[in-house]
N, C-alpha and C positions, 0 to 999 in steps of 0.2 A: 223521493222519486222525482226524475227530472221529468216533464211533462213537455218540453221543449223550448226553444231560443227564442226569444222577444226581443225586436227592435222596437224601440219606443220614442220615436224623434218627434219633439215639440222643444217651442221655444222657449215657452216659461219653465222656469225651474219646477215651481211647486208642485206643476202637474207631473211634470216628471218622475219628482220623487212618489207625488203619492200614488202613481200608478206602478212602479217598480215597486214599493214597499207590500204593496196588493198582489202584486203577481209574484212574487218572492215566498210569500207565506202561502201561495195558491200550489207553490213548487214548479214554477218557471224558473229559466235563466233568463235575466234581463240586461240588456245592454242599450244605451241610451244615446242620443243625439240632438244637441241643441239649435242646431238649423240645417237647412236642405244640404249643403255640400258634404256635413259631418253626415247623414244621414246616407248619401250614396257612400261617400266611404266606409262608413261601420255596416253596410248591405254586404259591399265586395270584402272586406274583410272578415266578418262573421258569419255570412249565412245563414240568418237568421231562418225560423220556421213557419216565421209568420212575422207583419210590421204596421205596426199603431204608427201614423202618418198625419201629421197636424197639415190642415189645407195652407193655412198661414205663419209661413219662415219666413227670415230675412236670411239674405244672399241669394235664396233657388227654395223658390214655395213648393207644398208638398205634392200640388199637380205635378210640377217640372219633374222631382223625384218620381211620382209615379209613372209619367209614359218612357224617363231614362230606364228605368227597373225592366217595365214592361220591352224593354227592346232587347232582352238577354233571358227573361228569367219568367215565373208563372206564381212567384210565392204568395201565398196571401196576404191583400193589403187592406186595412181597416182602415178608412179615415176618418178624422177628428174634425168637426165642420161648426160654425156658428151657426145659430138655431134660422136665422131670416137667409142663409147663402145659398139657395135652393138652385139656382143656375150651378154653383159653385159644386154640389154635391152632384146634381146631373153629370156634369162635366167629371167627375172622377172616375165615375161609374164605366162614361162611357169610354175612358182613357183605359180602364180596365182595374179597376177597385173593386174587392169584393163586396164591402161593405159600408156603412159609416153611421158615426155615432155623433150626435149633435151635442154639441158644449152649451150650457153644464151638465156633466155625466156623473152617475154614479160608479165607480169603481166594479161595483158588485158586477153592472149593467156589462161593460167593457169586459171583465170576466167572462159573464156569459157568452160573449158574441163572440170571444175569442175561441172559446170553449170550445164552441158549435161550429166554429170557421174548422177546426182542427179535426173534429171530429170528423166530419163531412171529406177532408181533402186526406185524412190517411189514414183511415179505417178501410181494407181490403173490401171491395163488395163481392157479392155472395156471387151466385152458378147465373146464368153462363159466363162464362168466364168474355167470349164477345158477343157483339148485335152486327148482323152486316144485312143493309137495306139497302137497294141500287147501287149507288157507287161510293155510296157513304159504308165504312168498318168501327165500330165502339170497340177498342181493348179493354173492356170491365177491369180487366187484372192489369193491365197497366198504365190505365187514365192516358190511353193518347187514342186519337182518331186522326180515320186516315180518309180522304176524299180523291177520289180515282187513283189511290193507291200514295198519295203525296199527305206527308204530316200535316193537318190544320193545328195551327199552336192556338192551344184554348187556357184561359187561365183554370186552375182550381175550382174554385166555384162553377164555373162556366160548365165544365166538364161535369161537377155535382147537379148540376141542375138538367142538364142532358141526361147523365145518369137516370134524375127519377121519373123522367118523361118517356124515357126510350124501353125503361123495364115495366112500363105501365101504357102499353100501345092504344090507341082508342079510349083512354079514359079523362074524361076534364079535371082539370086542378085547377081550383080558385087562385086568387093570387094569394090569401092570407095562409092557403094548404103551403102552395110554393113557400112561403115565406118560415113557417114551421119549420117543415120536415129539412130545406136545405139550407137555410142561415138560423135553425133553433129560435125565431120572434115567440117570447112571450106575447100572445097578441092581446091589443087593444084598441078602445075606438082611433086612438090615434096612429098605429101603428102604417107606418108609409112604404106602400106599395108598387113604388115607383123603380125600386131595385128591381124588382122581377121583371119590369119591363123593357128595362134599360138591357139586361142578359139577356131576355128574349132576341129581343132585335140584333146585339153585339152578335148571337149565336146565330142567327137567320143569316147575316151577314157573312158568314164566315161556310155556312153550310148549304144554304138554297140556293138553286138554280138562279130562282128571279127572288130577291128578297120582297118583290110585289105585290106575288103570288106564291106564296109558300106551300110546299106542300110534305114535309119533314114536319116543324112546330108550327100547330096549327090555331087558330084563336079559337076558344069555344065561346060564341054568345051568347051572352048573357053569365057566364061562368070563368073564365079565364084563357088557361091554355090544353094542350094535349099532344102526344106524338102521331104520327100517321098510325093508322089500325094496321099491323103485319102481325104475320104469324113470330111471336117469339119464341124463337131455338138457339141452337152455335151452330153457326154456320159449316 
């Protein structure tokens, strides 16, 4: 059973292979790419379902490939990061990365996250089918939101994480909850929190009146996040 299309662009070989030989027996399709420029072309030519994304290529590093991506398309992007590159990884996030996985990884690991990226962006969500609060509209059934009636392009994720905030009005989600339910984290003491923060803000950005004053996704102190308390129906 085909589970769907992996792009996998990195520049060392080994990883390459051993990350195609892992997703191959997991029952993905994998197609591969040895530096950034191979990497936008095997995007526009395959369409992949989702794309493991090494931060460092030579020709066009995997940033460059992600905010090129991100100026066309919403797929999900996994990056591959050295463990000390913590600016490096910030910066993907906020180019519009779903996620990222620090080198050295375990396969199993990358699995997983993949798994959960998939899971989360095309699994149908349940009744109501929208959410419409002031001049903001959620299409549950068709992952797009509309802001005084005009598309907001939101990645995947983005849209997952709105999702679980908007179906759960007035209620606080820690960040490690966030971190669960919408990128699947095995959590631990180490596990880093900073992805949820980086979406928060991308999404405030993209949704609130005054991102200064928010009043859509809200901070709960001492606790994490929440959406505004409205009555949930279909509009």
């Amino acid at each position: 059973m085909n589970k769907g299309k992996i792009l996998v662009a990195d520049d060392e070989a080994s990883i390459r292979q051993i990350v195609e030989a892992r997703l191959k027996m997991a029952g993905y399709e994998v197609v591969t790419a040895g530096d950034g420029e191979e990497a936008i072309e095997r995007f526009r030519a395959e369409r992949p379902d989702l794309i493991v994304l090494d931060i460092m290529m030579p020709r066009v590093d995997g940033l460059q490939v992600c905010r090129e991506i991100r100026k066309q398309d919403t797929t999900p992007i996994i990056m591959l990061t050295a463990k000390g590159d913590i600016a490096d990884r910030i910066h993907a996030l906020e180019m519009g990365a779903d996620d990222y996985v620090i080198k050295p990884f375990s396969p199993r690991e990358l699995e997983a996250r993949i798994k959960a990226v998939l899971r989360r962006t095309y699994v149908q969500p349940a009744k109501p089918a929208a959410i419409e609060i002031e001049d903001i509209l959620i299409d549950l059934s068709k992952r797009q939101v509309f802001k005084q009636q005009k598309r907001v392009k939101l990645t995947e994720m983005e849209f997952s994480l709105l999702e679980l905030l908007a179906l759960n009005p007035g209620k606080p989600f820690s960040r490690q909850d966030i971190l669960q339910q919408v990128w699947g984290y095995r959590l631990n003491q180490y596990s880093d929190t900073r992805v949820v923060d980086v979406h928060v803000s991308r999404l405030r950005s993209k949704l609130e009146k005054d991102v200064s004053e928010p009043e859509l996704i809200l901070t709960s102190r001492g606790t994490g996040y929440m959406f505004q308390n409205y009555h949930l129906g279909t509009p």
